[in-house]
ZAMAR-215411 format. One record per residue (C-alpha): residue number from 1; residue in three letters; x, y, z. Coordinates in Angstrom, 2 decimals. Example, Ala and Ser with C-alpha at 12.3 -4.5 7.8 and 13.67 -1.06 7.14 Angstrom:
<atoms>
[atom 1; ALA; [12.30; -4.50; 7.80]]
[atom 2; SER; [13.67; -1.06; 7.14]]
</atoms>
This chain:
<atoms>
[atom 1; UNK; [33.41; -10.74; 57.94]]
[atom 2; UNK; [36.38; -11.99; 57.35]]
[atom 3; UNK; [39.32; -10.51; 54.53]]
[atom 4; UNK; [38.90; -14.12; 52.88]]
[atom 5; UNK; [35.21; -13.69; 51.96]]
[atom 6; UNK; [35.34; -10.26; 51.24]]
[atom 7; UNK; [34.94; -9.97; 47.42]]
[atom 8; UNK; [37.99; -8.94; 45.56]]
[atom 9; UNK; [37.70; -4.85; 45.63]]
[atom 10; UNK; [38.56; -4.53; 41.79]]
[atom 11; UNK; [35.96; -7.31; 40.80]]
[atom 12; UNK; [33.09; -5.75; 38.99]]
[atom 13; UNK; [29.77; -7.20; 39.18]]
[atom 14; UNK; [28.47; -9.20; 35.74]]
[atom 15; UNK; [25.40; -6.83; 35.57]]
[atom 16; UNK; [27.06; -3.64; 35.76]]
[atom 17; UNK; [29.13; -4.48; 32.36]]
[atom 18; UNK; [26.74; -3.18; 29.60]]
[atom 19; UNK; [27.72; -3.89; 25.55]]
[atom 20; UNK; [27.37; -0.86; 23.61]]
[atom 21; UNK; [24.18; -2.27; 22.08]]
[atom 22; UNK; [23.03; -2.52; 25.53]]
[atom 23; UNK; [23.59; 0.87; 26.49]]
[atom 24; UNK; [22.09; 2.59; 24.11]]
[atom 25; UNK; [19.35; 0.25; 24.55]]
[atom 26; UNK; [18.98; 1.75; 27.55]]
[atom 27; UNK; [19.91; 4.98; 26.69]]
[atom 28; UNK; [16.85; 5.30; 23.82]]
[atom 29; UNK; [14.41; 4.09; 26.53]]
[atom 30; UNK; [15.73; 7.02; 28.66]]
[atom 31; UNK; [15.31; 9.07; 26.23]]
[atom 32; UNK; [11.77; 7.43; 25.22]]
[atom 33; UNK; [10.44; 7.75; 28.76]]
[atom 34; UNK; [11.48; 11.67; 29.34]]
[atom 35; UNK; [10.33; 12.67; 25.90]]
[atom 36; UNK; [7.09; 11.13; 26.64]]
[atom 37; UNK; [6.32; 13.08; 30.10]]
[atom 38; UNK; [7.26; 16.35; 28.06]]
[atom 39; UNK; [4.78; 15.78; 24.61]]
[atom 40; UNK; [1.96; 14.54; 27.29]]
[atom 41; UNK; [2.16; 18.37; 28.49]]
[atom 42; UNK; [1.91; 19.63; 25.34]]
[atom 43; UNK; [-1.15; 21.04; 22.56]]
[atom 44; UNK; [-1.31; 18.77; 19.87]]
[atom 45; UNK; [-0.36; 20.43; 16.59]]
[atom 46; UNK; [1.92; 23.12; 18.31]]
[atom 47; UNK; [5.16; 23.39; 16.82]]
[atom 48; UNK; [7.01; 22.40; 20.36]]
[atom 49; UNK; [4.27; 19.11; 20.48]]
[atom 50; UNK; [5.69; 18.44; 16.68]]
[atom 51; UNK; [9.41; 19.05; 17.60]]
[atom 52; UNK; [9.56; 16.22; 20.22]]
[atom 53; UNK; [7.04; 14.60; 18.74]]
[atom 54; UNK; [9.81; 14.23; 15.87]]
[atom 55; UNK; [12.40; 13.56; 17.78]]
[atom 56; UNK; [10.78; 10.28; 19.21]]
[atom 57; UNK; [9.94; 9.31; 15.87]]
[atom 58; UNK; [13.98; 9.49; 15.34]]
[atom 59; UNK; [14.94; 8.29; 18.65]]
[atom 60; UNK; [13.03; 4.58; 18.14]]
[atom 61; UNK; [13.65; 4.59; 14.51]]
[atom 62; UNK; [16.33; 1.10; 15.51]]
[atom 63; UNK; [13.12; -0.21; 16.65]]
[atom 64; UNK; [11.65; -0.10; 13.24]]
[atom 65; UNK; [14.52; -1.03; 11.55]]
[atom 66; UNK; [14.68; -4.03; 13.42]]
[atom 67; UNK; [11.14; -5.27; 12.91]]
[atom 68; UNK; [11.79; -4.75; 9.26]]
[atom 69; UNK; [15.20; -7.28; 9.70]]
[atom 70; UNK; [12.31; -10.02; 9.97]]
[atom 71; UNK; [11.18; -9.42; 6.45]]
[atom 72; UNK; [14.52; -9.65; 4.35]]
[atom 73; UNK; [13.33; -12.65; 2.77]]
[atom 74; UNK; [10.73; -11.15; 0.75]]
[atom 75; UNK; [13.32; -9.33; -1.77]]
[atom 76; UNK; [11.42; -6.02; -1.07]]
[atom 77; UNK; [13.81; -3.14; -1.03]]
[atom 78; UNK; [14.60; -2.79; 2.91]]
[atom 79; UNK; [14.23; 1.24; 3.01]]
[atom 80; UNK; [10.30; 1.05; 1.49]]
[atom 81; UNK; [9.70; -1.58; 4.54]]
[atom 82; UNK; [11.78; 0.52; 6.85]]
[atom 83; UNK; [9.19; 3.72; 5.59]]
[atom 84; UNK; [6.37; 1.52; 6.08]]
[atom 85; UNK; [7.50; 0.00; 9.48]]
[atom 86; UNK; [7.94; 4.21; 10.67]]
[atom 87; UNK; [4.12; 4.45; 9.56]]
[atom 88; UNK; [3.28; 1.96; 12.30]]
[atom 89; UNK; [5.92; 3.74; 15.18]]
[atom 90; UNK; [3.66; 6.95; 14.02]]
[atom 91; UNK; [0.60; 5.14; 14.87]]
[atom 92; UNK; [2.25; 3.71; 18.20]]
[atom 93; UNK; [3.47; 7.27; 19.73]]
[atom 94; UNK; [0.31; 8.99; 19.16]]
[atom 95; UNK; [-1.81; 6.06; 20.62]]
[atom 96; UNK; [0.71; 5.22; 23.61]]
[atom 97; UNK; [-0.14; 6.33; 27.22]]
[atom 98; UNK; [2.87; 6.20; 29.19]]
[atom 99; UNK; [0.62; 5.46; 32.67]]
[atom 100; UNK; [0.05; 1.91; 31.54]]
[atom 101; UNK; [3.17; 1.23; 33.10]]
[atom 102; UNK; [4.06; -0.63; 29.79]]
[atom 103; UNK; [7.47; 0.04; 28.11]]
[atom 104; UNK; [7.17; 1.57; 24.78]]
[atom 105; UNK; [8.95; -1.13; 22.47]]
[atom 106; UNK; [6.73; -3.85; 24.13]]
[atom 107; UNK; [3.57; -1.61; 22.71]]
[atom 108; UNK; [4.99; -0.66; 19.69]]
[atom 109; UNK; [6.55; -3.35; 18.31]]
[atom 110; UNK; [2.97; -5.07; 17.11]]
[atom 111; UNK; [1.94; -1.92; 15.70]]
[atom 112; UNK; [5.12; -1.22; 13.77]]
[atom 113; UNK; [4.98; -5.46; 12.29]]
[atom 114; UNK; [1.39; -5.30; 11.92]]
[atom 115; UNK; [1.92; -2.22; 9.18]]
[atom 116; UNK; [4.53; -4.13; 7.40]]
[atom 117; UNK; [2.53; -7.55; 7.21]]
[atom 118; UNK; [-0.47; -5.24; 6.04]]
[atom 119; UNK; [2.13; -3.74; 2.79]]
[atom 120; UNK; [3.06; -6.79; 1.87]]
[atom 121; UNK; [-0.50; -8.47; 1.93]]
[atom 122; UNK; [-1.82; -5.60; 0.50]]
[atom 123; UNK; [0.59; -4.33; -2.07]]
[atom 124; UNK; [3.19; -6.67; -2.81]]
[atom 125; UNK; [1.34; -10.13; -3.41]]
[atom 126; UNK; [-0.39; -10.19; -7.10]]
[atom 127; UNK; [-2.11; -13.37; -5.91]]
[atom 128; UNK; [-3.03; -14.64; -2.57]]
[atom 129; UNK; [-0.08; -17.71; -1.26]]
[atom 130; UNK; [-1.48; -20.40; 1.08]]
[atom 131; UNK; [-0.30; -19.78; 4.49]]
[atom 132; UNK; [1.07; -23.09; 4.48]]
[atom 133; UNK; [2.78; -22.94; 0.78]]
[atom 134; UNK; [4.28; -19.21; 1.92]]
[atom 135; UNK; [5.99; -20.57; 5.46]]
[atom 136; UNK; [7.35; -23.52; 3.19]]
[atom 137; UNK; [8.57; -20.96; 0.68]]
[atom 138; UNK; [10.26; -18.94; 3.49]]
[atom 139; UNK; [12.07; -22.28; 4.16]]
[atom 140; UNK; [12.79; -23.03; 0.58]]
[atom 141; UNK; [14.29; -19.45; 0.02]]
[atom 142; UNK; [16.50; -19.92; 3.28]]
[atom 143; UNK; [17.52; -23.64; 2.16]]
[atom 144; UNK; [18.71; -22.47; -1.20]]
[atom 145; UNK; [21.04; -19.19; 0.01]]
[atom 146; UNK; [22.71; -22.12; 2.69]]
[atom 147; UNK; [23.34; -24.81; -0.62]]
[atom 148; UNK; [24.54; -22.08; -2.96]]
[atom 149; UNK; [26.71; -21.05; -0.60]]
[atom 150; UNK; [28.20; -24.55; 0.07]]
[atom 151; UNK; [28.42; -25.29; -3.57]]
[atom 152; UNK; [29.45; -21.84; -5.16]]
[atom 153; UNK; [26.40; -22.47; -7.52]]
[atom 154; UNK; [22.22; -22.32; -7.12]]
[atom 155; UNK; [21.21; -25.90; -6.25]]
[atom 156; UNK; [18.93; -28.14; -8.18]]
[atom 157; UNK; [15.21; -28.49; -7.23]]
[atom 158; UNK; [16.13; -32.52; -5.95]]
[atom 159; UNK; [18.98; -30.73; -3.81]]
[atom 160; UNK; [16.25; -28.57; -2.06]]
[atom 161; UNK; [14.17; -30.99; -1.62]]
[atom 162; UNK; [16.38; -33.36; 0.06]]
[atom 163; UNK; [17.98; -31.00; 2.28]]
[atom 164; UNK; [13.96; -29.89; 3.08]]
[atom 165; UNK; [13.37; -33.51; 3.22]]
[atom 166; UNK; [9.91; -32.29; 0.96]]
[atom 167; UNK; [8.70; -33.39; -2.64]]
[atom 168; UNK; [10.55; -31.94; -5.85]]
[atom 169; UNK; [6.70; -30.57; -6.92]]
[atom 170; UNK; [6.27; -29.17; -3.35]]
[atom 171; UNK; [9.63; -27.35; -4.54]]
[atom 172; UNK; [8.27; -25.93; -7.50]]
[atom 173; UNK; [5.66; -24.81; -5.92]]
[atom 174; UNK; [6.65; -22.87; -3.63]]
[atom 175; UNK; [9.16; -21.30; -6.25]]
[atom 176; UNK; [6.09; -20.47; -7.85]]
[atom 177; UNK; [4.53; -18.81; -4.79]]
[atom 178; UNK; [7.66; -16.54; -4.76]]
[atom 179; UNK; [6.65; -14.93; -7.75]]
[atom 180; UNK; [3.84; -13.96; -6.38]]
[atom 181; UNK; [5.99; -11.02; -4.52]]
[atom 182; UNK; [7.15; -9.36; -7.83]]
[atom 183; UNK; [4.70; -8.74; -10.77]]
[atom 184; UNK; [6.42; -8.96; -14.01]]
[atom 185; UNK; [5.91; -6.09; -16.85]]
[atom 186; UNK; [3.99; -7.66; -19.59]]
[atom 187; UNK; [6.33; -6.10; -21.87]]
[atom 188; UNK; [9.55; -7.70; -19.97]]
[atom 189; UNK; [7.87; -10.97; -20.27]]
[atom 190; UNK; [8.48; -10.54; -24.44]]
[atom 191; UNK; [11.90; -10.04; -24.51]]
[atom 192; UNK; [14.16; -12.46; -25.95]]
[atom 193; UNK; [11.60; -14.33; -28.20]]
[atom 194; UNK; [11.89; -12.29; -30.83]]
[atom 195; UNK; [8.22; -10.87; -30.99]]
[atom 196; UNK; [6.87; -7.90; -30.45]]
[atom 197; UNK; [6.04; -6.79; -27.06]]
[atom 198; UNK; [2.33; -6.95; -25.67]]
[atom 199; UNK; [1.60; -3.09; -26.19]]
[atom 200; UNK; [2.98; -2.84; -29.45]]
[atom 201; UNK; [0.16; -6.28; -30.48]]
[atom 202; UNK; [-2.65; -5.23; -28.58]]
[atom 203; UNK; [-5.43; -3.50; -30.72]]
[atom 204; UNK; [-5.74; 0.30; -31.33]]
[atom 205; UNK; [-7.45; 2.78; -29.23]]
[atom 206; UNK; [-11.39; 3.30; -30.58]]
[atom 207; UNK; [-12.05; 7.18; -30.95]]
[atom 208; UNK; [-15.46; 6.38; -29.95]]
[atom 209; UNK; [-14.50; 5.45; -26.74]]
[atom 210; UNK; [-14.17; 9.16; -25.98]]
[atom 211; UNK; [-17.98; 9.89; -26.68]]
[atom 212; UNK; [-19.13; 7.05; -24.08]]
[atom 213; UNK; [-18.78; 8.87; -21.40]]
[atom 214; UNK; [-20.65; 12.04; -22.99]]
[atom 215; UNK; [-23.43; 10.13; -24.37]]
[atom 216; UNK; [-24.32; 8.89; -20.43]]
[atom 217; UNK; [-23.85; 11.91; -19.27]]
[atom 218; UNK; [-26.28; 13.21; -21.42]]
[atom 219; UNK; [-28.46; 10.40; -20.93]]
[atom 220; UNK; [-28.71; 11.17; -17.16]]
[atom 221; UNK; [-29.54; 14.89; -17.79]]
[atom 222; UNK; [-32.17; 13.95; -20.53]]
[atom 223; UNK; [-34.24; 12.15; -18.01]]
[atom 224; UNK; [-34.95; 15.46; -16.18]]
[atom 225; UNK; [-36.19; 17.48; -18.26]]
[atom 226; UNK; [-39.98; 17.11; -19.35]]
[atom 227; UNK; [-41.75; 14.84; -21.64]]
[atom 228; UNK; [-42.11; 17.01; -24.45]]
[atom 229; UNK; [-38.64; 18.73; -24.08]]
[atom 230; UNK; [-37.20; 15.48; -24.31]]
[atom 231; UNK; [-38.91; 14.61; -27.43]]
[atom 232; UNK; [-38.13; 18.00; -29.23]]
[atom 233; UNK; [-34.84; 17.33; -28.10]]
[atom 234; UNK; [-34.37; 13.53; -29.86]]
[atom 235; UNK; [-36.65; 14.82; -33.26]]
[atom 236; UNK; [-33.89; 17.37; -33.40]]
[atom 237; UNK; [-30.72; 15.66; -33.02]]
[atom 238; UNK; [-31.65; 12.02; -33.64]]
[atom 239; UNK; [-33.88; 12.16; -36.17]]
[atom 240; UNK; [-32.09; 15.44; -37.54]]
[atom 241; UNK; [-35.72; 17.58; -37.77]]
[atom 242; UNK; [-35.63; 20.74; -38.37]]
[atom 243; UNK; [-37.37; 23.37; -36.42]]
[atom 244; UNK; [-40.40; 24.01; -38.71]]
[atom 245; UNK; [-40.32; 19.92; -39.23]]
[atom 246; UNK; [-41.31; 19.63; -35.57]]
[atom 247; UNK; [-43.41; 22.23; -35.06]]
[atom 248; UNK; [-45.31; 20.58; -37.96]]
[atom 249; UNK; [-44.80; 17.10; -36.09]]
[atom 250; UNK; [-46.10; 18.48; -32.42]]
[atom 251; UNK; [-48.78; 20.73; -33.58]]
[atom 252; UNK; [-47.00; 23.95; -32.08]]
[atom 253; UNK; [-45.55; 27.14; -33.79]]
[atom 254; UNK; [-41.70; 27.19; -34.68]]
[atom 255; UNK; [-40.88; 29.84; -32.35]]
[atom 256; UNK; [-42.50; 27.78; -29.55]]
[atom 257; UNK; [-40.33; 24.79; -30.72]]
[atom 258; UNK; [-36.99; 27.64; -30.62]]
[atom 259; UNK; [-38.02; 28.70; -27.14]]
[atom 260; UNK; [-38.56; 25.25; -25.51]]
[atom 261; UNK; [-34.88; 24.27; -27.17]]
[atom 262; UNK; [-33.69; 26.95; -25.75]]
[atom 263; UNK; [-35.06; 26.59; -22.15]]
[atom 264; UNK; [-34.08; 22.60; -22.18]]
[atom 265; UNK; [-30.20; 23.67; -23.07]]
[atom 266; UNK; [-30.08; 25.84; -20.03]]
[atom 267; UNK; [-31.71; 23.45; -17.40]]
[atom 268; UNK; [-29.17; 21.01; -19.21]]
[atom 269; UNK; [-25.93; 23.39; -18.28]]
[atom 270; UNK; [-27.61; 24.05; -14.90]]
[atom 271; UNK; [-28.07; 20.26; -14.33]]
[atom 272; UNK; [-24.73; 19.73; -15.66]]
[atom 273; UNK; [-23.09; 22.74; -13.00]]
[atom 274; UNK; [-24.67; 20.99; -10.13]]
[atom 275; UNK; [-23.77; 17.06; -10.67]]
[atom 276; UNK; [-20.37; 18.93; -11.52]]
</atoms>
């Protein structure tokens, strides 16, 4: 070979210059792949199995962080999806097997997106958004950050929709579908109109409420007891009989009318131990 076509001895190779991000891209998979081969050797719920089991929690934490980048739009404070996001890389360690021959991030990423998607459908909505209306919100939110920007002030609905090319209604409708990502106290929605707030208007508590909940209870034990304890039982305290009263009533002596009483309260408080 000649000196001409030899390559330049100080010219370095494209590939071989890493950005920081890069490398400690690679680094964490390093990392990723070694502390994998070591927790594979070890007893679940050993304190060495939780150490490193920890320490790739920590390790692809980034990971998480930037699967919950994605959801900045929805106004939800960023370290509750960031928690929920690290309940999905959880999920993903203990159920990845590193002989797949499949890099980590590539399994966990759907597991780590899927648990956020599942916190916001399940506790963030307070009512179900058309797919359609919620991707055209998503659009709407992004289109009005870019105009109030350009005009130092929050754009008009007809500004939106122009610059969506969309409807002024479709607009407010999907302005309306945001709300659906932030349930308002019923006492916040008061203020400022000079009334009194919901709680302090709604009607006052029943005392009798309290004995509802008795009364079934009792209801339910009544039932197993025998006929004729449950009829001493209701001439007693319902139709407020005395003791001699229903021994007159029933045809029995009073003292067999004190003893039956007395056996229905205790299979009552035995009945009452065991459903306890």
């Amino acid at each position: 070979m000649s000196a001409s076509s030899a390559p330049p001895q100080d010219e370095v190779s494209p590939d071989a210059v890493q950005t920081p991000a890069k490398r400690r891209g690679a680094d964490t998979r390093a990392l990723t792949q070694v502390l994998f081969g070591q927790l594979k050797n070890l007893e679940p719920g050993t304190p060495e199995h939780a150490r490193v089991r920890a320490a790739l929690i920590e390790a692809n934490l980034p990971l998480v962080r930037y699967a919950a980048a994605r959801f900045r739009s929805r106004n939800e404070p960023m370290e509750d999806v960031v928690q929920v996001g690290t309940i999905g890389l959880i999920n993903a360690i203990d159920r990845f097997d590193p002989e797949r021959g499949v890099q980590f991030p590539t399994f966990a990423m759907p597991t780590v997106v899927g648990e956020i998607k599942r916190y916001f459908r399940d506790n963030v909505r307070t009512v179900h958004v058309p797919r359609r209306l919620h991707e055209l919100w998503v659009q709407v939110n992004s289109a009005t950050e870019d105009l109030t920007t350009a005009f130092g002030r929050t754009p008009t609905t007809a500004e939106i929709a122009e610059r969506l090319r969309i409807s002024e209604d479709e607009v407010l409708s999907c302005i309306e579908a945001g709300r659906s990502y932030h349930a308002t106290s019923l006492e916040a929605a008061q203020e400022g109109d000079g009334m009194p707030g919901l709680l302090d208007r709604l009607g006052y508590e029943d005392p009798a409420l309290d004995g509802v909940e008795h009364r079934d209870l009792v209801r339910h034990l009544l039932v197993q007891l025998p006929e004729r304890e449950q009829r001493i039982l209701l001439l007693r305290y319902y139709s407020n009989l005395t003791q001699s009263q229903i021994s007159a009533e029933l045809g029995v002596s009073q003292m067999h009318v004190s003893r039956l009483l007395a056996r229905s309260f205790q299979r009552l408080r035995s009945a009452n131990r065991i459903d306890a």
